[in-house]
C-alpha positions as CSV (number, residue, x, y, z in Angstrom):
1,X,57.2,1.4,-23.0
2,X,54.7,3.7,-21.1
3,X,55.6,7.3,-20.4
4,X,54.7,8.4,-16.6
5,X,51.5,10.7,-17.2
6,X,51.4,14.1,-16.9
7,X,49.7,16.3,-14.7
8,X,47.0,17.2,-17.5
9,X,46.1,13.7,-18.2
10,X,45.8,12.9,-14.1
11,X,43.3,15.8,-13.5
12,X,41.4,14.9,-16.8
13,X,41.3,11.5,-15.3
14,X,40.4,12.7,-12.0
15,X,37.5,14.9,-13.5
16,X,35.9,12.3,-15.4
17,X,36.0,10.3,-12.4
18,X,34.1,12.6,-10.5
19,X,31.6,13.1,-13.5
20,X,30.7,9.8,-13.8
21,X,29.8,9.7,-10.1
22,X,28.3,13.1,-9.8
23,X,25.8,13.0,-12.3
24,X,24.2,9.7,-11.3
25,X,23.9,11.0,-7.7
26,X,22.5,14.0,-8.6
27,X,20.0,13.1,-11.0
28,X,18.4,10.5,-8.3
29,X,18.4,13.2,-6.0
30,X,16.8,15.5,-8.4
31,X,14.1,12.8,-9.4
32,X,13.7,11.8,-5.9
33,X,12.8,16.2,-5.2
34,X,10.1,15.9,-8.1
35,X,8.3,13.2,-6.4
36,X,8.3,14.7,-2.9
37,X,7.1,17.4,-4.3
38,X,3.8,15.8,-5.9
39,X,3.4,14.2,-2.4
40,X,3.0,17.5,-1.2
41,X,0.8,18.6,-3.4
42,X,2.4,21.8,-5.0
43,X,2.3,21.0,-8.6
44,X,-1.4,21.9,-7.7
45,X,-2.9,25.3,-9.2
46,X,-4.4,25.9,-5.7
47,X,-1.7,24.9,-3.3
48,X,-1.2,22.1,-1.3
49,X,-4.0,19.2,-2.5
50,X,-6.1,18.1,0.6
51,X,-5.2,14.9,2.2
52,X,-8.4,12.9,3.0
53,X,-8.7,10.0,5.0
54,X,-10.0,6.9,2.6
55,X,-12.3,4.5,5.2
56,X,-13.2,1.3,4.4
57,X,-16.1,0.5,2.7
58,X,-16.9,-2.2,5.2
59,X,-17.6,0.2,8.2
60,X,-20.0,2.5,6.1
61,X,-23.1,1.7,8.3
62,X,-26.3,1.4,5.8
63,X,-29.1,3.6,7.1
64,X,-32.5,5.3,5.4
65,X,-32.2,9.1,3.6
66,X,-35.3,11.0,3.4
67,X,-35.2,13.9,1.1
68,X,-34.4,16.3,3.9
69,X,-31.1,13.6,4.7
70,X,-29.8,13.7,1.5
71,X,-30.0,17.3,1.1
72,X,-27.4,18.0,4.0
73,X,-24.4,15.6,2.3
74,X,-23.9,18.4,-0.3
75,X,-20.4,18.7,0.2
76,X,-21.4,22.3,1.7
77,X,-24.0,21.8,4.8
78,X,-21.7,18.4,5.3
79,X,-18.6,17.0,3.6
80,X,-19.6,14.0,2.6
81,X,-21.4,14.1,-0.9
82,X,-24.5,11.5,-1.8
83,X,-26.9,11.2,-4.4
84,X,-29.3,8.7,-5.0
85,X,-29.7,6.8,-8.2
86,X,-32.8,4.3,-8.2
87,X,-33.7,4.9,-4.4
88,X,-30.1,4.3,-3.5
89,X,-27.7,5.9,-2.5
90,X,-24.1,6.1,-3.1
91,X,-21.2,8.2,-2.1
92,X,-19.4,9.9,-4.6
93,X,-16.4,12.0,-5.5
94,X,-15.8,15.5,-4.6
95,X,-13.5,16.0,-8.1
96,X,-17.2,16.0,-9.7
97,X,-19.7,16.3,-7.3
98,X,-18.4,19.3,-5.1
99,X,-19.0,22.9,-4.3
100,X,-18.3,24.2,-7.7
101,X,-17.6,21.0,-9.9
102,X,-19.8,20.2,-12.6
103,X,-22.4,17.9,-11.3
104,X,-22.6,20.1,-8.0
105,X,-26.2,20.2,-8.8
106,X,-26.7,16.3,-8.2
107,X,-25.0,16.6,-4.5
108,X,-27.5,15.9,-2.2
109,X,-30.1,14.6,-4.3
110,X,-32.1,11.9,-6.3
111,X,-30.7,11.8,-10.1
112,X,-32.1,9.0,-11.4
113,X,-34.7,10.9,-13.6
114,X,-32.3,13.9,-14.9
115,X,-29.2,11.0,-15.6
116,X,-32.3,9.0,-17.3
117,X,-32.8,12.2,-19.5
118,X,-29.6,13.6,-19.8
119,X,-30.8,16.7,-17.6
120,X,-28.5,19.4,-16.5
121,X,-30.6,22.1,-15.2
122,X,-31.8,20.2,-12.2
123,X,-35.5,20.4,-13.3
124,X,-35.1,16.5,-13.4
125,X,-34.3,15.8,-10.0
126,X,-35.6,14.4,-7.0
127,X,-38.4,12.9,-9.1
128,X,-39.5,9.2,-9.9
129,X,-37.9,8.1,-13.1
130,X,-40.4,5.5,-14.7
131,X,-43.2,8.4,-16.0
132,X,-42.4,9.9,-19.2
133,X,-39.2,7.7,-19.6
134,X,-38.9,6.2,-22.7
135,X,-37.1,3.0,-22.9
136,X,-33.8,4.6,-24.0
137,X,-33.7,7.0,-21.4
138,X,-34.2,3.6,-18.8
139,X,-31.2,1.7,-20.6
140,X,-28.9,5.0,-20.2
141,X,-30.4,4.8,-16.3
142,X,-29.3,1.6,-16.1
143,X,-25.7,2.0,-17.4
144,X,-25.3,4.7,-14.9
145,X,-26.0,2.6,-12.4
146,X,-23.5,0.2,-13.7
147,X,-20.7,2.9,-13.2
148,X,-22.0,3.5,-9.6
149,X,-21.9,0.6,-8.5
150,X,-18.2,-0.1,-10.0
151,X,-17.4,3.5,-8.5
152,X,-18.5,4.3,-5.2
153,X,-19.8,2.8,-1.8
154,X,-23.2,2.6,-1.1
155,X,-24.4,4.2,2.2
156,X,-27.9,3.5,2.4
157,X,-31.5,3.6,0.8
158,X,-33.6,6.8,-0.3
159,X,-37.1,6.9,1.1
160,X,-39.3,8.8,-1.1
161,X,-42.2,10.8,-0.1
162,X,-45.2,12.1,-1.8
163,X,-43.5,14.8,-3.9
164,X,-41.3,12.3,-5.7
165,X,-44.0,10.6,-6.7
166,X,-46.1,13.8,-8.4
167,X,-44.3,14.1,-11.7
């Protein structure tokens, strides 16, 4: 009834085989490479991304920034990057607040008055927000401090000193 199969049909046979167990091997392995490689970083422009250590935001120990404290957590003087939004103060991300990212100018200061008034020359900053505020500028204040406080840890209070005052 059958015929014995010739050689033709065997190593067609064969091949297919080996097809249909190849290609699922190798496509893992080739999807597995692609993620290793994000791990690593090198689908970066600039080379390997930085690995930094994420602490818990229960051992941040609370303490009191004068102006002179706040200026060193630039991201430059000091890694770690704080401003202070309503006298207090929060740490926040490098991606926008670092040496050349686009609220750099922040880092290191009190922004409540320049996020109040949309400021980004930094002639805003370090400055009591309440004077010359109208009440719009306070309701956008206060929905920036909504997204601080659903974005990053607080680390403490700002303690203002005469100049903050003088607007």
């Amino acid at each position: 009834m059958f015929s014995k199969p010739n050689g033709t049909v065997i190593a067609a046979v064969t091949a297919a085989a080996a097809v249909g167990v190849l290609c699922p091997l190798l496509l893992i392995r080739f999807l597995n490479a692609g993620a290793d490689k994000k791990k690593e970083g090198s689908n970066y422009p600039h080379g390997k991304r930085e690995k930094r250590v994420i602490r818990s935001v229960e051992s941040i120990e609370h303490r009191p920034f004068t102006r002179e404290d706040l200026a060193e957590h630039d991201g430059v003087k000091k890694n770690s990057i704080y401003v202070s939004l309503k006298l207090v103060v929060y740490e926040v991300a490098p991606q926008f607040y670092g040496p050349g990212q686009p609220y750099h100018l922040y880092a290191g200061r009190e922004i409540s008055r320049s996020l109040a008034k949309s400021d980004l020359t930094g002639k805003e900053l370090d400055k009591d927000w309440v004077p010359g505020s109208s009440e719009e500028e306070l309701q956008q204040l206060d929905q920036w401090i909504e997204k601080f406080k659903a974005k990053y840890p607080v680390v403490g209070w700002y303690v203002p000193d005469e100049k903050f005052y003088s607007v």
